[in-house]
KOLROVEX-554019 format. One record per residue (C-alpha): residue number from 1; x, y, z. Coordinates in steps of 0.2 Angstrom, whole numbers, plus 5000, padded with zeros to 4 digits. Example, Ala and Ser with C-alpha at 12.3 -4.5 7.8 and 13.67 -1.06 7.14 Angstrom:
// residues 2
REC   pos      X      Y      Z
REC     1   5062   4978   5039
REC     2   5068   4995   5036
//
This chain:
// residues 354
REC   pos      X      Y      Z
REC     1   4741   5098   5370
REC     2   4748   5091   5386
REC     3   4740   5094   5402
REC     4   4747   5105   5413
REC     5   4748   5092   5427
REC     6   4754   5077   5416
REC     7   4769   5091   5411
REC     8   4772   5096   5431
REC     9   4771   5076   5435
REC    10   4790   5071   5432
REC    11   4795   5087   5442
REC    12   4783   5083   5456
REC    13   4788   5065   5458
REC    14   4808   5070   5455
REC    15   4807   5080   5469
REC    16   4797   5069   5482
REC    17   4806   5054   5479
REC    18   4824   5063   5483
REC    19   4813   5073   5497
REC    20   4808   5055   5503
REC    21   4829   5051   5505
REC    22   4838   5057   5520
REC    23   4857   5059   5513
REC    24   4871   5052   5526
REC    25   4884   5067   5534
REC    26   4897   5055   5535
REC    27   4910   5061   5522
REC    28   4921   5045   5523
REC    29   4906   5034   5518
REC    30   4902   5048   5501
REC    31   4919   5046   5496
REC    32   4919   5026   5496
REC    33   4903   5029   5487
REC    34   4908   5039   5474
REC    35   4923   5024   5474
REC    36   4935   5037   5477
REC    37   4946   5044   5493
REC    38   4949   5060   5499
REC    39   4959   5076   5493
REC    40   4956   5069   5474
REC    41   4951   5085   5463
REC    42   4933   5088   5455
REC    43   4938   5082   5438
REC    44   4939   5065   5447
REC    45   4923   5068   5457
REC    46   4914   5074   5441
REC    47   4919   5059   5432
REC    48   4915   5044   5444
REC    49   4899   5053   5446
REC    50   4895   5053   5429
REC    51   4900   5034   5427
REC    52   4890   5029   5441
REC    53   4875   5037   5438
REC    54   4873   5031   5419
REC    55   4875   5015   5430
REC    56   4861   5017   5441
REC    57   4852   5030   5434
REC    58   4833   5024   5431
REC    59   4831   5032   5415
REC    60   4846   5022   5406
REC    61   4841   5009   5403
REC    62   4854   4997   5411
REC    63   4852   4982   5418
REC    64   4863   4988   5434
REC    65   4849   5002   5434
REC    66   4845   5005   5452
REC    67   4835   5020   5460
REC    68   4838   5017   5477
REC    69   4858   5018   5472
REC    70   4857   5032   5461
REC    71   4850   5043   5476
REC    72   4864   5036   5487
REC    73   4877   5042   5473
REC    74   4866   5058   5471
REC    75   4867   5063   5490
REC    76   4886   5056   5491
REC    77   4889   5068   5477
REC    78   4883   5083   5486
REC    79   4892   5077   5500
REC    80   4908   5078   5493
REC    81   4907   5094   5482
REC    82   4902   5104   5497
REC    83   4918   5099   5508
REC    84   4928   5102   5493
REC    85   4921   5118   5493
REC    86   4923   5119   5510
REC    87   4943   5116   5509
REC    88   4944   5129   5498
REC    89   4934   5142   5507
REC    90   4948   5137   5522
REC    91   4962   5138   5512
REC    92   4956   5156   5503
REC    93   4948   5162   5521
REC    94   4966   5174   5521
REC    95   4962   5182   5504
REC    96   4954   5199   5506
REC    97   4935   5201   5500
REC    98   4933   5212   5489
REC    99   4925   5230   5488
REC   100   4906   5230   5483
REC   101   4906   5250   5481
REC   102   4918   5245   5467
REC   103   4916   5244   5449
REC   104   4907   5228   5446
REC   105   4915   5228   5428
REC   106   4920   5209   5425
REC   107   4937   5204   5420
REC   108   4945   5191   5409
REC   109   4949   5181   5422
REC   110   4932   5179   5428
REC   111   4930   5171   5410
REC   112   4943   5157   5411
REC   113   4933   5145   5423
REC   114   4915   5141   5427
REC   115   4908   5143   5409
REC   116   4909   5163   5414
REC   117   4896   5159   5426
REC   118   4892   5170   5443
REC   119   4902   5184   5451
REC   120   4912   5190   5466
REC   121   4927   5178   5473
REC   122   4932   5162   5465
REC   123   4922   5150   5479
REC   124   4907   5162   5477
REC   125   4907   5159   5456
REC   126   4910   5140   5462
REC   127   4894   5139   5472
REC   128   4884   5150   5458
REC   129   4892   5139   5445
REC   130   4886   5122   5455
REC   131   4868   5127   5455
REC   132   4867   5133   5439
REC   133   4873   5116   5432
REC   134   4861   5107   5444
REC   135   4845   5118   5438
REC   136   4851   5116   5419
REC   137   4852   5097   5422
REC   138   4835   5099   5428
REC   139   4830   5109   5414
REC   140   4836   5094   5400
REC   141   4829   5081   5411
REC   142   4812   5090   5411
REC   143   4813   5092   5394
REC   144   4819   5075   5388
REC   145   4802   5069   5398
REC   146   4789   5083   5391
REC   147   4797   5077   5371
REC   148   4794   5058   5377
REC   149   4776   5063   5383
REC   150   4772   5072   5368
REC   151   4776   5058   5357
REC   152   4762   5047   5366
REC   153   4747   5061   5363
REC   154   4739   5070   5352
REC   155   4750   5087   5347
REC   156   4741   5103   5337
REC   157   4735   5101   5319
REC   158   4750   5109   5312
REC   159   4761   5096   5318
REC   160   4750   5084   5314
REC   161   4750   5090   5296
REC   162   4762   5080   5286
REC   163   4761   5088   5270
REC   164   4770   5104   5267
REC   165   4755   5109   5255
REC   166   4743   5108   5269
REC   167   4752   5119   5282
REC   168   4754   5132   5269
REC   169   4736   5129   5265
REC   170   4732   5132   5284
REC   171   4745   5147   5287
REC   172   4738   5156   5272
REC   173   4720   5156   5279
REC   174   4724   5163   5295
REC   175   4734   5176   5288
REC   176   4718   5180   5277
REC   177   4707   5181   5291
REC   178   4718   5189   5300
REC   179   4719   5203   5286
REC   180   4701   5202   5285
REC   181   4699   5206   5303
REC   182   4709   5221   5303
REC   183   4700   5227   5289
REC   184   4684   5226   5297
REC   185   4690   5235   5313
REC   186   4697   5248   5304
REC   187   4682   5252   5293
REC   188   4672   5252   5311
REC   189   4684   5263   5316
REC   190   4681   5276   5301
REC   191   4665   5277   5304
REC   192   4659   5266   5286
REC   193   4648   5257   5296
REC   194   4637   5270   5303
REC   195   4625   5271   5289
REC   196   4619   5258   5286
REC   197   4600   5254   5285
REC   198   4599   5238   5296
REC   199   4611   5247   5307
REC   200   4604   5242   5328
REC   201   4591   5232   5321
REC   202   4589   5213   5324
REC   203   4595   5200   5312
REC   204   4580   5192   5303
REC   205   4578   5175   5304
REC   206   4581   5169   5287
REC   207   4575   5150   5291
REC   208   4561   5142   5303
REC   209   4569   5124   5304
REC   210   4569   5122   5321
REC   211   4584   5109   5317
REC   212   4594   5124   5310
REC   213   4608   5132   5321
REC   214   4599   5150   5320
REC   215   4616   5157   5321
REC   216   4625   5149   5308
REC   217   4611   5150   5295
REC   218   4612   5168   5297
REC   219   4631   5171   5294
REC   220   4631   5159   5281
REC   221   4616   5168   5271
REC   222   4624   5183   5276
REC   223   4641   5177   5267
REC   224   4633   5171   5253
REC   225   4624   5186   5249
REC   226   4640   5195   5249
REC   227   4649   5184   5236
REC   228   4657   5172   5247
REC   229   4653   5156   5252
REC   230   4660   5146   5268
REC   231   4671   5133   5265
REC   232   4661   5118   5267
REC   233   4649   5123   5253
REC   234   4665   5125   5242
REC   235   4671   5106   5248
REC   236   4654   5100   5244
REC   237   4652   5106   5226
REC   238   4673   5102   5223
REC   239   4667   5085   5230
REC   240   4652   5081   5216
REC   241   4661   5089   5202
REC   242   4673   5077   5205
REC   243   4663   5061   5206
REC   244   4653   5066   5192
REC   245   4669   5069   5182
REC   246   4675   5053   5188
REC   247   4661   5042   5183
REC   248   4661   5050   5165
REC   249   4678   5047   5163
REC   250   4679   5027   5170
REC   251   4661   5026   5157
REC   252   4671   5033   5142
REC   253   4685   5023   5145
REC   254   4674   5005   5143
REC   255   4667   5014   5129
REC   256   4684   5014   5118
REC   257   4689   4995   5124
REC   258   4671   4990   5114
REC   259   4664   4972   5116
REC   260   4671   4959   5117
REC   261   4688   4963   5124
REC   262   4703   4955   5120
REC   263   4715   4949   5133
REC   264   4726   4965   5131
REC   265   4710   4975   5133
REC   266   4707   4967   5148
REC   267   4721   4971   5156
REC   268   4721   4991   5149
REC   269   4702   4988   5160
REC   270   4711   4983   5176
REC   271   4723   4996   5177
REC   272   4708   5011   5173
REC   273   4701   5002   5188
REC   274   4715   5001   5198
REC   275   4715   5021   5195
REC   276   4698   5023   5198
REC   277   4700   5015   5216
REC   278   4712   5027   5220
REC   279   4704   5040   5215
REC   280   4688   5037   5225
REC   281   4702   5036   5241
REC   282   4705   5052   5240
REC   283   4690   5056   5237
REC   284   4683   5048   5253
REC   285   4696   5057   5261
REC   286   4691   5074   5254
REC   287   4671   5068   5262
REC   288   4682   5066   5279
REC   289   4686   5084   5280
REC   290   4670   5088   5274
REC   291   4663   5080   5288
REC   292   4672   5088   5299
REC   293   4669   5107   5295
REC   294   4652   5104   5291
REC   295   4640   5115   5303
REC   296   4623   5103   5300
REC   297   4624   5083   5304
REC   298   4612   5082   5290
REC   299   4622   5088   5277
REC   300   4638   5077   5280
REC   301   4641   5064   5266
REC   302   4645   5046   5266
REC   303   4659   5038   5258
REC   304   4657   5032   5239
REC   305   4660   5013   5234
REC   306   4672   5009   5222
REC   307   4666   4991   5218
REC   308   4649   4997   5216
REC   309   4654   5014   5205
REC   310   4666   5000   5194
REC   311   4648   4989   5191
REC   312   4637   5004   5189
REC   313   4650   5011   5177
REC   314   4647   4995   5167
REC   315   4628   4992   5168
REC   316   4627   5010   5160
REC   317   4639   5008   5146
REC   318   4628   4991   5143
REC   319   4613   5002   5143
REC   320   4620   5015   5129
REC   321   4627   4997   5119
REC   322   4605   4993   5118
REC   323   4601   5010   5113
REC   324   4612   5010   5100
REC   325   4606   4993   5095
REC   326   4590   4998   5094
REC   327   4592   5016   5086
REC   328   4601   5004   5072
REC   329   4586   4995   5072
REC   330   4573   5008   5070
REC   331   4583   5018   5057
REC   332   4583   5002   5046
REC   333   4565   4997   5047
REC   334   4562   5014   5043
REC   335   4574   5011   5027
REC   336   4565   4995   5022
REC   337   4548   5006   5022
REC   338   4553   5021   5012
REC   339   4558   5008   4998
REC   340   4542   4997   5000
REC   341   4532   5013   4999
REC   342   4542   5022   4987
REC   343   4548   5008   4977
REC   344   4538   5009   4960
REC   345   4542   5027   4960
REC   346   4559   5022   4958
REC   347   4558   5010   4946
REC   348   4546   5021   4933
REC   349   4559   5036   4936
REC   350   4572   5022   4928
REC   351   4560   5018   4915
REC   352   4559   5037   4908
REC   353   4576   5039   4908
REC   354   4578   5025   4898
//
């Protein structure tokens, strides 16, 4: 999140560097300013101001940009709308004001200029319509300044969260806990609470480990002997099942290639490798989030080594290659002896039944 005084910094500075400028009263110089001259309508006045000030405004990246010229074209603009205004105000001074004991109920013509913005006389919805386009300015530049701000830091998980799977993932656990809460208030609310045995009696320390948050054993023995388990002792087991499934599977997979491999085998071996890397990344990533949600340092896990999982892969297929070798062996030599020990059995057998 941004701090609330990096957020309140382009306002603060926006407001003492036109607070530092002291605008000119002289109208003549505003209007050579703007490039204009006098009695020119406000279409003409809004447009030359809009031209100069994406010349000169600091923020557009121009190469005529210029802050010391944008708050002259600033000021000159002020300048100018207020004597227009002014004119006005003389030249509508016979109009008759009208009644506020009236019906305040607006009319269609107050709709046709000034965005429908304001009431009362036209000059009165003119100056209401001038601020409000001056504080709505100031709202979009304030906000295009927050969005750029927020793009240099760090923003809440959720946004950080590229995959769709893992926001659901997340939405759905806080609407379960949510649920849960509720639940539990509501039982302590009916009273289902109130009999129970350990009821105003002190938690017993389940552990002695002076290393052990006392805390967090508890509610997690607590959880556990109420059929759920917290979530990193659910990562951990996901996390060695899958290993263990992983190194069976790369091991099985030699197995079927045999000895020696051809050149086509060899490439079937490179791409089960190539798997297997990948496999182990995500796993590593999976030990990442482990080791974030984990309550003990002692209990986080390191990352495994795919290299060394490839060569201990083959060292163990290597060693069930000599125990079938020597299982051949044996049953053999046994073979030989049966016949050397049995062997004139055998032959007077033949001899009777001849």
């Amino acid at each position: 999140m941004i701090p609330r005084n990096l957020k309140l910094f382009p306002y603060i500075c926006g407001n003492r560097m036109l607070s530092g400028y002291k605008p000119k009263s002289n109208i003549k110089d505003s209007y050579k300013i703007l490039e204009l001259e006098e009695g020119c309508s406000l279409d003409d006045i809004r447009k030359s101001y809009r031209s100069l000030a994406k010349r000169y405004h600091p923020d557009s990246g121009s190469a005529t940009a210029d802050s010391e010229a944008f708050m002259k074209v600033e000021a000159a603009y002020r300048v100018v709308l207020n004597d227009v205004a002014n004119k006005k105000k003389s030249n509508e001074s016979n109009e008759e004001e009208e009644d506020q004991f009236k019906s305040n109920a607006p009319q269609h013509r107050h709709y046709l200029s000034f965005e429908g913005v304001g009431f009362g006389t036209p000059s009165q919805r003119e100056k209401q319509y001038m601020q409000f386009r001056v504080d709505r300015a100031t709202e979009q530049v304030l906000e295009y300044r927050k969005k750029r701000l927020e793009s240099q830091y760090a923003v809440t998980d959720l946004m950080k969260a590229k995959d769709v799977r893992q926001s659901k993932k997340v939405k759905i656990t806080q609407a379960v806990e949510r649920l849960v809460e509720d639940l539990i208030q509501e039982s302590m609310a009916k009273g289902d609470f109130d009999n129970l045995s350990g009821k105003g009696k002190p938690l017993q320390k389940f552990s002695e480990c002076p290393h052990v948050d006392p805390m967090t054993h508890n509610l997690n023995r607590i959880l556990i002997d109420n059929g759920y388990q917290p979530e990193w002792i659910l990562m951990q087991k996901e996390i060695r099942e899958t290993i263990e499934r992983l190194r069976k599977s790369i091991v099985a997979s030699r197995s079927k290639l045999g000895d020696p491999m051809t050149p086509y085998r060899q490439k079937q071996w490179n791409r089960i490798c190539e798997q297997f890397i990948e496999d182990i990344r995500k796993l590593n990533k999976r030990i990442d989030n482990f080791n974030l949600v984990v309550p003990i340092l002692s209990r986080q896990m390191v990352h495994f080594n795919a290299d060394k999982e490839i060569v201990r892969a083959q060292k163990t297929y290597e060693d069930l290659m000599e125990n079938r070798e020597a299982s051949n062996s044996d049953t053999k030599e046994k073979e030989e002896e049966s016949v050397k020990r049995f062997g004139w059995k055998s032959s007077l057998l033949k001899w009777l039944n001849l």
